[in-house]
N, C-alpha and C positions, 0 to 999 in steps of 0.2 A: 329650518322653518320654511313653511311654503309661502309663497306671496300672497296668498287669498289672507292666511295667516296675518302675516306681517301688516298688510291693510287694515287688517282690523283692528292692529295693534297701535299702528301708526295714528287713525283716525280718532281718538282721544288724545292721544299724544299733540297730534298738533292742532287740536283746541286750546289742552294747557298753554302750548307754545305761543301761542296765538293771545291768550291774557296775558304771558308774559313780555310780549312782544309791546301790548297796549301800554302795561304798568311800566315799561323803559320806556317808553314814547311821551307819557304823559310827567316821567321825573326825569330826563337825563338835560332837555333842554333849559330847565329853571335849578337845578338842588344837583350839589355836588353829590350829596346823600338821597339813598332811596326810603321813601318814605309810602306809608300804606295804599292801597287805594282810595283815592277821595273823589268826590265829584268838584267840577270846576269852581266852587263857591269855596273848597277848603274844606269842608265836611267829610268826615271818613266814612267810608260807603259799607253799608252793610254786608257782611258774606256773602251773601245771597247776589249781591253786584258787583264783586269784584272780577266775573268773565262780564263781556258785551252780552254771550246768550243766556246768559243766566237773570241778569236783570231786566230783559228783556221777558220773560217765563216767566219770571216772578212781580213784576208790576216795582220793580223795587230802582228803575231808571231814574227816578224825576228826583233831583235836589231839593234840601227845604226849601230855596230862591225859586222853586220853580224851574230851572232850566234842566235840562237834560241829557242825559249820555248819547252822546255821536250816531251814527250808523256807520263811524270807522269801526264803536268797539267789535257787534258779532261778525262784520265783516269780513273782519281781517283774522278774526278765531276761523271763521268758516274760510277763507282761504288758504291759510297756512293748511288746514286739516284737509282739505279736498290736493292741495300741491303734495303733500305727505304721502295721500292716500293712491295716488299719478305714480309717483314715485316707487311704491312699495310693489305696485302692481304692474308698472313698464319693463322693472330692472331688477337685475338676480340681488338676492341678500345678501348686505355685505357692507363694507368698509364704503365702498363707493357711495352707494345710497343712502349709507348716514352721514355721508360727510355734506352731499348734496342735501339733503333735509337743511344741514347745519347752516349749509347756503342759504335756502330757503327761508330761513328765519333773521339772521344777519340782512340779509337785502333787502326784507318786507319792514325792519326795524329803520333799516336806510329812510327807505321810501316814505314812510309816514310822516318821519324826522321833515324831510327834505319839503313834502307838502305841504305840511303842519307850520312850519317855522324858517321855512329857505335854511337852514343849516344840514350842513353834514358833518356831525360830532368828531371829533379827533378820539373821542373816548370809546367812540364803536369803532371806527375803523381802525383805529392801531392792532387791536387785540384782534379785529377780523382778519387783518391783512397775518397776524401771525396763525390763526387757525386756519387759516387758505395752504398756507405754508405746510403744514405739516398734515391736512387732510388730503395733498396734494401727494406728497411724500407715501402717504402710506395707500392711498385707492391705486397707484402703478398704474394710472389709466394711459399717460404719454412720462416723459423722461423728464426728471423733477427741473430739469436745466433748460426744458421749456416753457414750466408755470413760471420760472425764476426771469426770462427773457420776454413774457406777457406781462411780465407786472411790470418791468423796465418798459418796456413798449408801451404800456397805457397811461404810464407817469409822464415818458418824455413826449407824446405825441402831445396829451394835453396838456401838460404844461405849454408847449408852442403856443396850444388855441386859449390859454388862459393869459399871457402873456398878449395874443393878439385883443383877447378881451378887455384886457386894461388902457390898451392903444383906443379899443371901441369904444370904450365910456370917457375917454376925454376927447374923441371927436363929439359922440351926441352930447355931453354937455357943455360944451361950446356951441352946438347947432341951437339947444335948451335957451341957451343962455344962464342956464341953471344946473349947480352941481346936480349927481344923478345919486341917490343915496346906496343906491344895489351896480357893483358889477356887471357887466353880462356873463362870465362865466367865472366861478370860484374855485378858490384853490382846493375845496371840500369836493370839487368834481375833478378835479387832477388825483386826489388820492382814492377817489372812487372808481375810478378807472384804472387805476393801478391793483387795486380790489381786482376787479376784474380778470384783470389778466392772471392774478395771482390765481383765480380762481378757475380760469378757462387754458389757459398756456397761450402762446403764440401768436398759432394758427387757427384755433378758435376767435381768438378775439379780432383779431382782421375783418370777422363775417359779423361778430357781435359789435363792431362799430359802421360796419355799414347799415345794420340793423338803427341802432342808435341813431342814426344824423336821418334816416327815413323818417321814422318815427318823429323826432323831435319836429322835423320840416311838418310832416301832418299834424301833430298836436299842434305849433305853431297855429296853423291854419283854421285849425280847428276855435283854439283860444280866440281870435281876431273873427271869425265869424261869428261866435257867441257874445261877444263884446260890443259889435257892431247892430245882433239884433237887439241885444238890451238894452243899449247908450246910444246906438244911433253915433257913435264914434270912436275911438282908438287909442289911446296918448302913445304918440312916437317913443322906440328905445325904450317901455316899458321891458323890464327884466322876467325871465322866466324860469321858475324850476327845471332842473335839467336832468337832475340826479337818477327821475324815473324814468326816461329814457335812455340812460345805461343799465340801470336795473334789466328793464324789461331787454333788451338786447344780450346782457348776460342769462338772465335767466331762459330766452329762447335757446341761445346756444348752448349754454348745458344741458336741458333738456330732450330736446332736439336737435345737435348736432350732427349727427349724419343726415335725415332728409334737407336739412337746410341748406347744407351744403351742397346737399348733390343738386337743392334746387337753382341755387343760387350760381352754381357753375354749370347751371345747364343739362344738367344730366337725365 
């Protein structure tokens, strides 16, 4: 199959992907079981709104309450399908590139979770950490004994910084004077980072955590400037999602792994 091919094939593909990515996002954090698409009031949504683009096209968004469907749902159909379509079109067909799609969907499920409700499910990542495992095993991109030594590396590093994070929320809430209800760092980003490594090896992930701690410093900065213009103030030792800042560090380093590298060392 050619890649002009495969793009074409892929870019429906991951629109589906991308409503199935919504319909985990919108049952994994409340129902042990998965239940239809509905709109936020409990109402089962019509066919026609079960994708973000699709009820969007059809006028079929707005709940009987009036309230309406997100602009995460065409969103994130339209980016999983355009990351698909990156994908099909950079790199030769093959094991490799479906397993990385598999990434791509796994991490954008992360991410939503993570935004949506500060959780990172045990119930996606267990089963991701075992499809990391064996999509790792069979794409031969480096030696499976170094995805196996990245997932060790991004569990025990952050566990340190999650560990130091528990030491941080009993200094700021003794600064408070008031317990602080959110960690600063979760143990749902220790295993997400173990993800990670599981997904990049090693030596990837080295560059995918300096990515990370950049990032999250600018998003920091970013949060507290928009904060600042809208309240005019800040509340100290507020908690912040963190999850998408290893997301997106993993996901640059598989993607781009070699320019990154060679940028990052200089080259």
């Amino acid at each position: 199959m050619s890649n002009l091919l495969f793009a074409i094939v892929a870019a429906p593909v991951g629109l589906l992907f991308g409503g199935i990515v919504n319909w985990l996002a919108d049952n994994l954090p409340h129902h042990l079981r998965l239940y239809a698409p509905s709109y936020s009031d409990g109402t089962l949504r019509p066919r026609a709104a079960w994708f973000g683009l699709s009820a969007w096209l059809t006028h079929t968004r707005t709940a009987p309450d009036g309230t309406r469907l997100s602009w995460r749902y065409p969103l994130t159909e339209v980016a999983i399908a355009l990351l698909f379509v990156y994908i099909a079109l950079a790199y030769p067909v093959g094991v490799r590139s479906l397993f990385w799609m598999g990434n791509v969907v796994i991490l954008t499920l992360i991410t939503v979770i993570d935004l949506e409700h500060r959780l990172i499910l045990f119930v996606v990542i267990i089963p991701a950490c075992i499809y990391a495992l064996i999509g790792s095993a069979l794409s031969g991109e480096v030696a499976l004994r170094d995805y196996v030594i990245g997932g060790a590396a991004g569990f025990g590093l952050f566990f340190i910084i999650y560990l130091g994070g528990i030491l941080f929320s009993v200094i700021a809430a003794n600064a408070r004077g008031e317990p602080l209800d959110e960690v600063a760092f979760g143990y749902g980003d220790v295993m997400l980072a173990m993800l990670a490594g599981l997904m990049l090896g090693w030596q990837a992930l080295i560059f995918a955590m300096f990515i990370t701690v950049f990032a999250g410093a600018v998003g920091a900065i970013v949060f507290l400037a928009i904060r600042l213009a809208m309240h005019g103030k800040y509340e100290m030792f507020t908690a912040l999602p963190y999850g998408q800042y290893i997301v997106l560090g993993t996901l640059v380093m598989m993607l781009w792994r070699e320019p990154i590298r060679a940028f990052l060392q200089g080259h």
